[in-house]
VEXSEZA-612061 format. One record per residue: residue in one letter; y, x, z of N, C-alpha, C, O, CB in turn. Coordinates in steps of 0.1 Angstrom, whole numbers, padded with zeros to 4 digits, always signed. Glycine has a CB too. Layout:
AYXZYXZYXZYXZYXZ/...
This chain:
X+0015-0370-0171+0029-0366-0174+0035-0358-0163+0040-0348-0165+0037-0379-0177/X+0033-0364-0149+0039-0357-0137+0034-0343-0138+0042-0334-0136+0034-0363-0123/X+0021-0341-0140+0013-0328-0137+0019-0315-0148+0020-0303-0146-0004-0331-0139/X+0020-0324-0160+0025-0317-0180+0044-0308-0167+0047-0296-0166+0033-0343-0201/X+0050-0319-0161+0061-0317-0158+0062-0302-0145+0069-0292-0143+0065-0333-0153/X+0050-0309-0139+0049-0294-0128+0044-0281-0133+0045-0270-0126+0039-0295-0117/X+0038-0282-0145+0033-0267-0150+0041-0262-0153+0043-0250-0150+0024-0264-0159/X+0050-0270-0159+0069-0267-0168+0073-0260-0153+0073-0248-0154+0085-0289-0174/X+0075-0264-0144+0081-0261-0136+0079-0251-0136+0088-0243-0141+0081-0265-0126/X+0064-0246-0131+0055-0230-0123+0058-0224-0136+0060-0212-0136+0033-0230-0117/X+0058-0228-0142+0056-0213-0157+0075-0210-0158+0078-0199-0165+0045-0223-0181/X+0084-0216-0154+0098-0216-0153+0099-0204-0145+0105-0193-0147+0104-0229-0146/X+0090-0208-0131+0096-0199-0120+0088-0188-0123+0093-0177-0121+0094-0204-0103/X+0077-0188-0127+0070-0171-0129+0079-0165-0137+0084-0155-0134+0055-0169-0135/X+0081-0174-0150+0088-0162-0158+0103-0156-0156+0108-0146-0160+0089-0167-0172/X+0112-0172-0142+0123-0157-0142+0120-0148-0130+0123-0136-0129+0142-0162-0139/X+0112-0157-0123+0109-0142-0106+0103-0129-0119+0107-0118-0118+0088-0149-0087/X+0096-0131-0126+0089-0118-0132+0077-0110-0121+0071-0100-0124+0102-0105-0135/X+0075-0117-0109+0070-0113-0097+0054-0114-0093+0051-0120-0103+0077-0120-0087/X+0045-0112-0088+0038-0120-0079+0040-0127-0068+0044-0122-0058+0033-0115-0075/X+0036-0142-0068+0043-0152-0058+0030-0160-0056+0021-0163-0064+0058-0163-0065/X+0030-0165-0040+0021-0168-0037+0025-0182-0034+0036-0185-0028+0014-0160-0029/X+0014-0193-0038+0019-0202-0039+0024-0209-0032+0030-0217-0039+0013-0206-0043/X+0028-0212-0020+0034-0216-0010+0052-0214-0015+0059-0223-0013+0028-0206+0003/X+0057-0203-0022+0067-0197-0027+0073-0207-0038+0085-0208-0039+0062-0182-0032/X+0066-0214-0046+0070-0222-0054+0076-0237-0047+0081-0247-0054+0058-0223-0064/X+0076-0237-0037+0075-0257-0030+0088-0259-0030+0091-0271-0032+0069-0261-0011/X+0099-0250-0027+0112-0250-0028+0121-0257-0041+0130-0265-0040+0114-0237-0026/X+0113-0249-0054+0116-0255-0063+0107-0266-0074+0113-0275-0080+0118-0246-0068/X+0095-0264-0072+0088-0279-0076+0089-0291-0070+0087-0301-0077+0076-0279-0074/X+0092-0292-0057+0089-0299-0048+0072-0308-0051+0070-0320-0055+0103-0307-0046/X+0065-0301-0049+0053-0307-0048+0042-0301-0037+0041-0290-0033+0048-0305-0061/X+0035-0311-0034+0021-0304-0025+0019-0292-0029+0022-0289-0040+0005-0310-0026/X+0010-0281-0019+0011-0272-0020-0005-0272-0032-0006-0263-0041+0015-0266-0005/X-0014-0280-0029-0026-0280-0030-0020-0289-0050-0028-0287-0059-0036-0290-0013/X-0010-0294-0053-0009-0296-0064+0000-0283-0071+0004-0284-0083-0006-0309-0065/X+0003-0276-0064+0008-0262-0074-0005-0254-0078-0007-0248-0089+0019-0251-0066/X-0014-0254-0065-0025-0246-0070-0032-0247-0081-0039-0238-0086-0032-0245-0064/X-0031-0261-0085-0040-0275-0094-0032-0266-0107-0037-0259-0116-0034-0299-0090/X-0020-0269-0105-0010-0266-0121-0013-0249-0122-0014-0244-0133+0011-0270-0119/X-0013-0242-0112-0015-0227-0114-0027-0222-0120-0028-0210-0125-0014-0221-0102/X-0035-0230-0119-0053-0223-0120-0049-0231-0134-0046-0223-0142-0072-0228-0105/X-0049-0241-0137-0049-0249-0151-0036-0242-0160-0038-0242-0172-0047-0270-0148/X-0022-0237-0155-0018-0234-0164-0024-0219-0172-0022-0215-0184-0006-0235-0161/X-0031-0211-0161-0040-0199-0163-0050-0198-0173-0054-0188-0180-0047-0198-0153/X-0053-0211-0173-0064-0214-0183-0058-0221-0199-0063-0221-0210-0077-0226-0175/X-0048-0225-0196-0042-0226-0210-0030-0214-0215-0020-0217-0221-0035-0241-0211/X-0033-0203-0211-0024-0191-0213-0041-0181-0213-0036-0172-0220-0009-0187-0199/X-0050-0179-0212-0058-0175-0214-0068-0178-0226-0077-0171-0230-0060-0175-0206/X-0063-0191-0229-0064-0197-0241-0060-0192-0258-0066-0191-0269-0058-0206-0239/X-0048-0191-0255-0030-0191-0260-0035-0176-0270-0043-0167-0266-0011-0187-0240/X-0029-0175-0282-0031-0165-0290-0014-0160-0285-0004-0165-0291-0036-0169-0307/X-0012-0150-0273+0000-0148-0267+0000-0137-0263-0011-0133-0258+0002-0156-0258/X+0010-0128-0264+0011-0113-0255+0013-0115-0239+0012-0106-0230+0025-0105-0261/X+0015-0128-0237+0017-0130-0220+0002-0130-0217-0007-0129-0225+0026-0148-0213/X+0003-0132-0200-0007-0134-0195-0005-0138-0177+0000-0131-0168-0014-0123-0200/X-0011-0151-0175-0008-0152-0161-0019-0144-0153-0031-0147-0155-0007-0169-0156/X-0017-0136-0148-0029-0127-0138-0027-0133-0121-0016-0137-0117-0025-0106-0137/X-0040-0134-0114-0041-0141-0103-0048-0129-0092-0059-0125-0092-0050-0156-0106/X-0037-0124-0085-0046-0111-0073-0046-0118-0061-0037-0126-0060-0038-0094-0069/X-0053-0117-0051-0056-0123-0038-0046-0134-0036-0038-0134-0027-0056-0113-0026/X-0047-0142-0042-0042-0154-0045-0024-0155-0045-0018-0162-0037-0049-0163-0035/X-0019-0146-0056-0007-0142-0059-0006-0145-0074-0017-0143-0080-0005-0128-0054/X+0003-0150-0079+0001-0153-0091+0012-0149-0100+0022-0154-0096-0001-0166-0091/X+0013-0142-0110+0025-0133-0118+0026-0139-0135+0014-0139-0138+0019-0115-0117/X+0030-0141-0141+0036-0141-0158+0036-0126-0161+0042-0118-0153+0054-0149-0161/X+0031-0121-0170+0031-0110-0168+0031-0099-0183+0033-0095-0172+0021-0110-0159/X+0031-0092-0192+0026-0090-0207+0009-0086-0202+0007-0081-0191+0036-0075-0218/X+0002-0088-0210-0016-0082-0209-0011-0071-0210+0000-0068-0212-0029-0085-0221/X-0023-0065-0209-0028-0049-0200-0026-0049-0214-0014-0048-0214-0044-0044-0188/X-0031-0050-0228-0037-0047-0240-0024-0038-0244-0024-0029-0253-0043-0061-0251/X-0011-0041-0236-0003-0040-0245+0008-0032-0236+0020-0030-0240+0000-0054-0253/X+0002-0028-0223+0009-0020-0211+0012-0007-0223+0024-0004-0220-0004-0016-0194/X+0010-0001-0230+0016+0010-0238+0028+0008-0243+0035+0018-0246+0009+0014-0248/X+0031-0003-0244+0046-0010-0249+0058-0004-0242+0068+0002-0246+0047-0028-0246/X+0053-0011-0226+0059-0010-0217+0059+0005-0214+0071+0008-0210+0053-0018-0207/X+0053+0012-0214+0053+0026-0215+0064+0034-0219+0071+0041-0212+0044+0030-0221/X+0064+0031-0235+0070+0033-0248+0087+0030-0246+0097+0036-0249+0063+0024-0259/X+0086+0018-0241+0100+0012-0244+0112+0020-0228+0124+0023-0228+0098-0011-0244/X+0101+0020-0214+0110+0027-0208+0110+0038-0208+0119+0044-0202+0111+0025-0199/X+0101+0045-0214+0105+0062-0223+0118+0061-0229+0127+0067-0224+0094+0066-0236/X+0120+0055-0238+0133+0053-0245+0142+0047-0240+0153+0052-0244+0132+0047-0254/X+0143+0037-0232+0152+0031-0231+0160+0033-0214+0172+0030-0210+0146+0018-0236/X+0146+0041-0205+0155+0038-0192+0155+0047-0185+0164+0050-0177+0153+0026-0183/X+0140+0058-0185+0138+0068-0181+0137+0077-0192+0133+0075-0204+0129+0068-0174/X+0143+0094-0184+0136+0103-0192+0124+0109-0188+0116+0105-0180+0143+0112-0194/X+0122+0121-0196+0105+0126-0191+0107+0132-0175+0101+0129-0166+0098+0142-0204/X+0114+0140-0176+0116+0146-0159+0119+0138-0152+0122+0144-0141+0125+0157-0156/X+0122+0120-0150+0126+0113-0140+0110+0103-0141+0105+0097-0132+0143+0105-0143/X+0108+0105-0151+0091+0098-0147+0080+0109-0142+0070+0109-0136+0083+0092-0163/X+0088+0114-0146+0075+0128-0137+0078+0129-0122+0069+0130-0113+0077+0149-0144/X+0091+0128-0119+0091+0125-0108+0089+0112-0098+0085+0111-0086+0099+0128-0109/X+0092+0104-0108+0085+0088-0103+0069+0093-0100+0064+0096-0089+0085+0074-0118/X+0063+0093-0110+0047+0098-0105+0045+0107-0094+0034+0108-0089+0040+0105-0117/X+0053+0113-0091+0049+0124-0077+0051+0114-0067+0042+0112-0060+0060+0140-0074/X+0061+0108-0066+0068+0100-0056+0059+0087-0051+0060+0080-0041+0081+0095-0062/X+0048+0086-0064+0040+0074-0066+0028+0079-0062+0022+0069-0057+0040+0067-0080/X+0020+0092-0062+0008+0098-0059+0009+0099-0040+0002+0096-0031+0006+0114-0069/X+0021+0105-0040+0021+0110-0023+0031+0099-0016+0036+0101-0005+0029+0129-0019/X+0033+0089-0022+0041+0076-0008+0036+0073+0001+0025+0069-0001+0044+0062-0010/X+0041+0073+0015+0055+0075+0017+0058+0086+0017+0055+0092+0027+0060+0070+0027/X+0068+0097+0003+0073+0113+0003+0085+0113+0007+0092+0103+0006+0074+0120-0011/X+0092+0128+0014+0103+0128+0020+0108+0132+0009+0101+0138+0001+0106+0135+0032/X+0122+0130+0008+0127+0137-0006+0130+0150-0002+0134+0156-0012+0140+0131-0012/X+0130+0156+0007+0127+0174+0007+0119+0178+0004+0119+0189-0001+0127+0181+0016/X+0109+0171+0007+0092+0175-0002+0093+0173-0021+0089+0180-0029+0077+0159+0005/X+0098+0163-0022+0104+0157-0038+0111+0170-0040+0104+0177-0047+0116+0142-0039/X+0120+0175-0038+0128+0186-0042+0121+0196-0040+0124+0205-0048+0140+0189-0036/X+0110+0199-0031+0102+0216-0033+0096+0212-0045+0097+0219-0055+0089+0223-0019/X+0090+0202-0046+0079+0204-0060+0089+0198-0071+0082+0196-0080+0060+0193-0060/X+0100+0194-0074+0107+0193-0087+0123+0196-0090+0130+0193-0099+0104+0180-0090/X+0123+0205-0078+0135+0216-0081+0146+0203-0080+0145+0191-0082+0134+0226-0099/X+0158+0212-0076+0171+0208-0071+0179+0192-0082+0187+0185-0076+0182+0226-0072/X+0177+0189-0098+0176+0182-0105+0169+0169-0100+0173+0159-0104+0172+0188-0114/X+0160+0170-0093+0151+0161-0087+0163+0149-0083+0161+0138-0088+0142+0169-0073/X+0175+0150-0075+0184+0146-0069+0188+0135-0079+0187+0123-0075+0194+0156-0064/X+0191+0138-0091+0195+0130-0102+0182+0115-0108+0181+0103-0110+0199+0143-0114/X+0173+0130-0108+0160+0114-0111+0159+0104-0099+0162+0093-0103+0140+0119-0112/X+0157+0103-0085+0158+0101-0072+0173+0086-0070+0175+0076-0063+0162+0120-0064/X+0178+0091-0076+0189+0084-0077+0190+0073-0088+0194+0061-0085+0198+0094-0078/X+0186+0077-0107+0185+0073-0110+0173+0059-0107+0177+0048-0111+0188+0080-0117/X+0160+0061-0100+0150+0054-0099+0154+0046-0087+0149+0035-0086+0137+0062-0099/X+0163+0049-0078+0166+0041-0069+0176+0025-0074+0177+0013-0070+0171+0052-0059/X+0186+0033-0088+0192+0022-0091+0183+0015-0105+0187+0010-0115+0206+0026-0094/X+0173+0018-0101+0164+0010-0112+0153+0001-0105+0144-0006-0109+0155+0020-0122/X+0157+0004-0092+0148-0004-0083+0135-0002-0081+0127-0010-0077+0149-0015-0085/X+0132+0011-0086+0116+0017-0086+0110+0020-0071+0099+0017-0067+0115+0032-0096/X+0119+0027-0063+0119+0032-0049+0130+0030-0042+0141+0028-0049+0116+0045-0048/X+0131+0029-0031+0137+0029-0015+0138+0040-0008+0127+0044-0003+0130+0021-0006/X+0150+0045-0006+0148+0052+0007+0149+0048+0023+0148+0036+0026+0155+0060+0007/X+0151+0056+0029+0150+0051+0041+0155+0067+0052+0148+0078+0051+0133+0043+0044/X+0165+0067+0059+0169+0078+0069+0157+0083+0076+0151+0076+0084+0178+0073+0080/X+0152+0096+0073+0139+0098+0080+0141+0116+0086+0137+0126+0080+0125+0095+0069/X+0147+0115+0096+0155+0129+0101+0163+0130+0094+0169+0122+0087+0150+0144+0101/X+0163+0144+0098+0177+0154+0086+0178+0150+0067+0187+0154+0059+0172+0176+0088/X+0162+0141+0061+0161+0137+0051+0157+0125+0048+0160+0115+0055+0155+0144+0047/X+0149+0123+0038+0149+0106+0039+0138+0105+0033+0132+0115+0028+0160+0096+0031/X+0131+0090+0035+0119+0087+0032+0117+0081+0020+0126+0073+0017+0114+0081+0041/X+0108+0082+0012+0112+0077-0001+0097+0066-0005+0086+0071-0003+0115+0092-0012/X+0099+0050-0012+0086+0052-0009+0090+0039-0022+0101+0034-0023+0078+0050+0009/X+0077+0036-0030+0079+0021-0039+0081+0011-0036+0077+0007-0025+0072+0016-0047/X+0089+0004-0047+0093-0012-0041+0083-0020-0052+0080-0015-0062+0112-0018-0043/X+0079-0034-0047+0074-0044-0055+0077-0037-0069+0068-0033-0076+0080-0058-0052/X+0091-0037-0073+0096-0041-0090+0085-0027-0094+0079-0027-0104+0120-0039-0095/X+0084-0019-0088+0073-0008-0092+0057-0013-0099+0052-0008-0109+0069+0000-0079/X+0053-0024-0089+0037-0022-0087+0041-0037-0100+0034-0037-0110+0026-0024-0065/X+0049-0045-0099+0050-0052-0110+0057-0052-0122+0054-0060-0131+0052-0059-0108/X+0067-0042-0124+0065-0035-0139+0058-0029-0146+0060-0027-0158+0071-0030-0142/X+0046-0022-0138+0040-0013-0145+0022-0021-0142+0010-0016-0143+0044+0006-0139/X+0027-0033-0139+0009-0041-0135-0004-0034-0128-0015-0033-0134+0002-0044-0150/X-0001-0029-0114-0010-0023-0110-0007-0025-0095+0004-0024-0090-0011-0009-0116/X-0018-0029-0090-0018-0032-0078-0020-0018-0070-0026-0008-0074-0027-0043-0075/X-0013-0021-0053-0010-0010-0046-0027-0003-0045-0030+0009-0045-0001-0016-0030/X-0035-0013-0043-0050-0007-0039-0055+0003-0047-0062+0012-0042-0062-0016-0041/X-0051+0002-0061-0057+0010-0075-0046+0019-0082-0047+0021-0094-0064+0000-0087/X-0035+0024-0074-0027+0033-0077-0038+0044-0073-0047+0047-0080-0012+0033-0070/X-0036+0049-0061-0043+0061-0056-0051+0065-0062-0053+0077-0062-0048+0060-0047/X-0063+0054-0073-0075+0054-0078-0069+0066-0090-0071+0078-0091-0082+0036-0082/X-0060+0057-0097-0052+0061-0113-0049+0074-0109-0056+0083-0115-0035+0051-0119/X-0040+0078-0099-0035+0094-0097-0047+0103-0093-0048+0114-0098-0025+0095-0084/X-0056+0097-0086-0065+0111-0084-0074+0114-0097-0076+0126-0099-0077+0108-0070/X-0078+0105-0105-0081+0105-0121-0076+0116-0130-0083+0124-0137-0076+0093-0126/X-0056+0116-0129-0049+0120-0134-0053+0138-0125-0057+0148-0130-0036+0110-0134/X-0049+0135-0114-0050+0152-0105-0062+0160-0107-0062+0172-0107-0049+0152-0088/X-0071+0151-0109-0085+0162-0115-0086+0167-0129-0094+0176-0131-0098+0155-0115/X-0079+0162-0136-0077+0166-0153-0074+0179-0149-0080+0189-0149-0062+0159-0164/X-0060+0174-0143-0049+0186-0142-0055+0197-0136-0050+0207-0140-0036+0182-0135/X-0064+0198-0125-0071+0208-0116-0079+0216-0125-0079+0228-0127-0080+0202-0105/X-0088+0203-0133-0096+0211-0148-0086+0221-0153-0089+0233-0151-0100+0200-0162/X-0078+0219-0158-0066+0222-0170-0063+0238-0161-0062+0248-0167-0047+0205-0171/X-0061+0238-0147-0055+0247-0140-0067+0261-0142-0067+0272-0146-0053+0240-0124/X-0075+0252-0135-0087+0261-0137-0094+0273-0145-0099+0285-0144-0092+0254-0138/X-0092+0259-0156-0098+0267-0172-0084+0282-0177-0084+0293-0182-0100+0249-0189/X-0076+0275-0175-0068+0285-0176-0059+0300-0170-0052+0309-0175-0062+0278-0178/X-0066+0298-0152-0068+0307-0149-0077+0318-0143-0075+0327-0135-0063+0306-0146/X-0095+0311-0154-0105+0319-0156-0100+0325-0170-0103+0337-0171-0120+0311-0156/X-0093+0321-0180-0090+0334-0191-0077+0341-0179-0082+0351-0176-0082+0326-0213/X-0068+0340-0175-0060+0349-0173-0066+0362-0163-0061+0373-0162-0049+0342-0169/X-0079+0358-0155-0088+0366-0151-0095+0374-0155-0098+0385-0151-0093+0363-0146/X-0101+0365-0169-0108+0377-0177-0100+0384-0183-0106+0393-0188-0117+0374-0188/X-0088+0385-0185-0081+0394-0195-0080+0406-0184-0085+0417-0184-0065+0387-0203/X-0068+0397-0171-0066+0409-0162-0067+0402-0148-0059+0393-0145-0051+0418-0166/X-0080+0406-0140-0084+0399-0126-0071+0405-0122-0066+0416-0124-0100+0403-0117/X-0066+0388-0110-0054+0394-0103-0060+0384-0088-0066+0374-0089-0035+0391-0111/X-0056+0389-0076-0065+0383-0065-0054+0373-0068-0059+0362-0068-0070+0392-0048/X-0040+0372-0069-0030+0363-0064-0035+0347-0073-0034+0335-0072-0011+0370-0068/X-0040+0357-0083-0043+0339-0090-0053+0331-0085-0052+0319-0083-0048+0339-0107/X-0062+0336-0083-0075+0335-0074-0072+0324-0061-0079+0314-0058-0079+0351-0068/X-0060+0329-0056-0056+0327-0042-0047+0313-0046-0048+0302-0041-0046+0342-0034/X-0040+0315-0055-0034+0303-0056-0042+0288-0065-0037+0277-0067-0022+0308-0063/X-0052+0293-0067-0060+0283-0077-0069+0278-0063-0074+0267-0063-0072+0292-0092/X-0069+0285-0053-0082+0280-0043-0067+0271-0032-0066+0259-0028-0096+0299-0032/X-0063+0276-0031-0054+0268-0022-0047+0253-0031-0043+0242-0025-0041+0280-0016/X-0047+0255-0043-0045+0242-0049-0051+0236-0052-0047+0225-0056-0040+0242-0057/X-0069+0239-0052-0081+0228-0049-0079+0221-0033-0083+0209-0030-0097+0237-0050/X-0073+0230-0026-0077+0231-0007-0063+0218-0007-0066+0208-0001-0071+0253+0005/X-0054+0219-0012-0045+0212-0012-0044+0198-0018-0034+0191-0017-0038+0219-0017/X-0056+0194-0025-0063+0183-0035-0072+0177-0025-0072+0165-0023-0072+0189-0050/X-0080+0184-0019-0087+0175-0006-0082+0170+0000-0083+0158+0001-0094+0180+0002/X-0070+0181+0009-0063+0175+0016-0056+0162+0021-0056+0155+0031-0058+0180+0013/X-0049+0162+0006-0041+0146-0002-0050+0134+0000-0047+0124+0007-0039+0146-0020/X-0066+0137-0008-0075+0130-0014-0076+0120-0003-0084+0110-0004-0086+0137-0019/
């Protein structure tokens, strides 16, 4: 019954933090050993892995989150398309998310003077942080990032460089037809410095 009472607890606190919390983080409010939250954490894991449920408790270097399954991360996609971002403030999120920590003067060369408005809106959505960095500022993700969209900091980089090679393809193929129609050296020049610029990053 004590133990039925502590899982109540941990599955309480995951679902309102919405977070990754490592167990030590829960003692405040269970008040239990630390070595019996882990007991209720790994066992309530296994009866939510059970569970015919859209949740899912996920466990990363021993951090433990409530979370929706990956199966259904398109949801999450979908719903803040509609509901919180537009397309040009997620496109900007994704730049901001490929090159962190970005200055927002760098943010504004690659997404034009409008940029200011996405930048702002994502900051009051708690996606990024800035920070005074010279004459501009530094711009970089917060937690609510890497756990609303379920992806840890290690395997972002992985996701974007995936995404930047499409796009290099996509660049590519399209300015071998504008060469065959009419060779121009400037395209040439700018297609090799935007591979040169892909290492760079990488």
């Amino acid at each position: 019954m004590e133990n039925q009472d502590l899982k109540l607890k941990v599955e309480a606190v995951l679902f309102i933090t919405g977070r990754f919390m490592l167990p030590e983080e829960f003692s405040p409010y269970c008040h239990n050993s630390l070595e019996d939250i882990k007991i209720a954490l790994t066992e309530l894991k296994k009866e939510y892995d059970q569970k015919q449920t859209a949740l899912e408790i996920f466990n990363e270097s021993d951090k433990w989150k409530l979370g929706l399954k990956r199966s259904y991360n398109y949801l999450t996609s979908s719903l803040i398309s509609d509901a919180e971002l537009d397309r040009p403030s997620q496109e900007t999120l994704a730049v901001i998310a490929y090159k962190q920590p970005m200055t927002q003067s760098e943010v504004i060369k690659v997404r034009g003077n409008k940029a200011y408005d996405h930048i702002q809106r994502l900051k009051e959505l708690d996606f990024i942080i800035s920070e005074k960095f010279g004459r501009t500022r530094l711009l970089k993700l917060t937690q609510k990032f890497y756990d609303y969209f379920d992806i840890p900091d290690t395997k972002l980089k992985q996701e974007f460089q995936k995404i930047e090679t499409k796009v290099l393809e996509s660049l590519e193929k399209e300015a071998k037809q504008i060469l065959a129609e009419e060779p121009k050296t400037e395209v040439k020049e700018a297609l090799e410095n935007t591979k040169e610029e892909s290492k760079q990053n990488a």
